[in-house]
C-alpha positions in Angstrom: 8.9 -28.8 13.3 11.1 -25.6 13.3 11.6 -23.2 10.7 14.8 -24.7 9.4 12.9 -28.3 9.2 9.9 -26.8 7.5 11.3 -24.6 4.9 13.6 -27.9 4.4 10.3 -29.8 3.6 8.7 -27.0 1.3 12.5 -26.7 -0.5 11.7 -30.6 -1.1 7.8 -29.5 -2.5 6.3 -31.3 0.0 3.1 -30.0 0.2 1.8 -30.8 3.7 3.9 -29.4 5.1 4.0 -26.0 2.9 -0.4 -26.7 3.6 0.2 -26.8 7.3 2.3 -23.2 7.6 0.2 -21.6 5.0 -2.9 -22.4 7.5 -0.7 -21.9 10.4 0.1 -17.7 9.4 -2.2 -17.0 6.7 -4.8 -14.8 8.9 -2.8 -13.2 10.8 -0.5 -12.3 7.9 -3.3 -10.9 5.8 -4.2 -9.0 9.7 -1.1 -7.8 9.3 -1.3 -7.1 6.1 -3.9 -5.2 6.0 -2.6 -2.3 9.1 -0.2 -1.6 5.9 -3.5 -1.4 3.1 -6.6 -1.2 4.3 -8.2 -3.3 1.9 -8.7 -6.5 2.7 -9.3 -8.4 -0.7 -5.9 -6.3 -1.4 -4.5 -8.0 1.6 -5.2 -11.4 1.1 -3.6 -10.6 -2.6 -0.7 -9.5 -1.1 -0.2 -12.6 1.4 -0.9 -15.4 -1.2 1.5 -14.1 -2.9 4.1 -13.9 0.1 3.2 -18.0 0.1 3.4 -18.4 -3.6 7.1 -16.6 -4.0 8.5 -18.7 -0.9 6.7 -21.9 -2.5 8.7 -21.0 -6.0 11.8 -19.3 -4.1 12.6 -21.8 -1.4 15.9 -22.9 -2.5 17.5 -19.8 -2.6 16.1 -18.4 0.7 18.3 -17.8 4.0 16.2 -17.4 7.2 18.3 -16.0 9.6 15.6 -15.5 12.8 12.5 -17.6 11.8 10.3 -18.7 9.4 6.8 -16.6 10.6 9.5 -13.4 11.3 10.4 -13.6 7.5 6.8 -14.3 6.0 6.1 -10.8 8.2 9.0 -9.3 6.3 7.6 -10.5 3.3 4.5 -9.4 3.7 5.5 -5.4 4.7 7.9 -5.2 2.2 5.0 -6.5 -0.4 2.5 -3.8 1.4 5.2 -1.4 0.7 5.6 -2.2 -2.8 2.1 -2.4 -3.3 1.7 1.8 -1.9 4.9 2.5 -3.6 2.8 1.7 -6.9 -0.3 3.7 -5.5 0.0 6.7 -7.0 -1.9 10.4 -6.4 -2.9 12.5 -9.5 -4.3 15.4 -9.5 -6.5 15.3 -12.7 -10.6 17.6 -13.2 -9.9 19.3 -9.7 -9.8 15.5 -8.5 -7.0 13.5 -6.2 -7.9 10.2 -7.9 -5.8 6.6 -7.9 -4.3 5.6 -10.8 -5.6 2.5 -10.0 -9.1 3.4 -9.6 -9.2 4.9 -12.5 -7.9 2.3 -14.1 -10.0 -0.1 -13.1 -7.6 -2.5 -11.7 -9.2 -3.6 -8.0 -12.3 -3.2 -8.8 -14.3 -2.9 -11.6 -16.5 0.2 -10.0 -16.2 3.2 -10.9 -16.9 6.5 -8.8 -20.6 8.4 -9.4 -19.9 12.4 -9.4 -21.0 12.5 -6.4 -18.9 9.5 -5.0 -16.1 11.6 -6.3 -16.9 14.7 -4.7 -16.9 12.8 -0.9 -13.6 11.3 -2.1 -12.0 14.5 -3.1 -13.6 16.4 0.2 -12.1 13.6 2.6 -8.7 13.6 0.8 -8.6 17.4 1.4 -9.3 17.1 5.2 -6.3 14.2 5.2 -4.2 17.1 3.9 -5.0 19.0 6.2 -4.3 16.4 8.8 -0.2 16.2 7.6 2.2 17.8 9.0 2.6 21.7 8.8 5.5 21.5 6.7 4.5 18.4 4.3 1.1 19.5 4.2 2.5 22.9 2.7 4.6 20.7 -0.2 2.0 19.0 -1.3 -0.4 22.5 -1.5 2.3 23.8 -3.3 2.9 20.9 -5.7 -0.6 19.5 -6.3 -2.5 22.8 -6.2 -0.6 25.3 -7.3 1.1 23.0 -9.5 4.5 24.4 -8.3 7.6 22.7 -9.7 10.4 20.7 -7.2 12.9 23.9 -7.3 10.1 26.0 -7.1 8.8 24.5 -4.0 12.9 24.4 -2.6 13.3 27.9 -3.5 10.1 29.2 -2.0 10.5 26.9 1.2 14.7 27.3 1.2 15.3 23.6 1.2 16.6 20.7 -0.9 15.2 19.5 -4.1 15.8 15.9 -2.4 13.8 17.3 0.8 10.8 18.7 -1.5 11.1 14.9 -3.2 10.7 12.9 0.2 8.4 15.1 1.6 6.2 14.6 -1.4 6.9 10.7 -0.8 5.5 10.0 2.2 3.1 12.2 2.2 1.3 10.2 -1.1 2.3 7.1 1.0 -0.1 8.6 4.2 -2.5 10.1 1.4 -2.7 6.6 -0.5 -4.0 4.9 2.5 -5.9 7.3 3.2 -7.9 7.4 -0.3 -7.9 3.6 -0.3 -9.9 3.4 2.7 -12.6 6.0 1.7 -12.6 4.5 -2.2 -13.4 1.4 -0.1 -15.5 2.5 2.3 -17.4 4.4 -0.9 -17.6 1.4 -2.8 -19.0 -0.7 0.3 -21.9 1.7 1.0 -23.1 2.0 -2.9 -23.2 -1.8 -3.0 -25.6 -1.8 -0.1 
């Protein structure tokens, strides 16, 4: 069957055949998956639901190249959504996820000492950005310098402070999941 012949099927809820391409993709997509989030039970999250939106959107979707192309474009743009909503705070001389804090992966939370590795290795991924971005977010996060302030003392845009500050909590987010992760994994051994 070809992608126009299955999504036909799964547009007429046939579940076989919806079975048969969710077995087909589902590794590598949550592979995939994770390259974006480095957390795997976040990955596998992220991929069912990929299958469960194209199970309840399948009469309104248009596949122009194929079927596995757009469950890959699902999944990224999911992954991106997903770090979009990661978010860095600077909070008790701490970088810290919102979402760790909150509870809403996992319900650990981080020992004192847990939080001192996390804060340590988020510094050295600082220092690992580029010269220019790694400057914006000094200025912003540690010496809690406004947007203008950071455009006047750098002579660039507001907008350029703003996207700079973007990605760089997109690289940092990553980042912090993978150590919070990596934390979490060596304290329940």
């Amino acid at each position: 069957m070809d992608s126009i012949e299955i999504l036909f099927e799964i547009r007429d809820k046939n579940h076989l055949a919806f079975k048969k391409l969710f077995q087909k993709h589902y590794f590598e997509l949550v592979v995939y998956a994770n390259q974006y989030l480095f957390d795997k039970g976040l990955s596998e999250d992220v991929v069912q639901d990929v299958y469960v939106c194209l199970w309840e959107k399948a009469e309104t979707i248009e596949i122009k190249t194929s079927l596995k192309a757009y469950l890959y474009a699902m999944v990224r743009n999911h992954c991106l959504n997903k770090l979009k909503n990661l978010k860095i705070s600077y909070t008790d001389d701490m970088f810290i996820l919102d979402y760790a804090n909150k509870n809403v992966q996992t319900p650990y939370t981080l020992e004192d000492n847990n939080k001192h590795i996390l804060y340590q290795r988020v510094l050295e991924s600082i220092e690992s950005l580029p010269n220019k971005m790694k400057l914006i977010v000094k200025l912003r996060f540690v010496n809690n310098y406004q947007y203008k302030e950071i455009a006047n003392e750098l002579n660039i845009s507001v907008n350029t402070v703003k996207t700079q500050l973007k990605r760089a909590k997109v690289k940092l987010a990553q980042f912090v999941l993978f150590t919070f992760t990596f934390i979490l994994t060596i304290t329940q051994l």
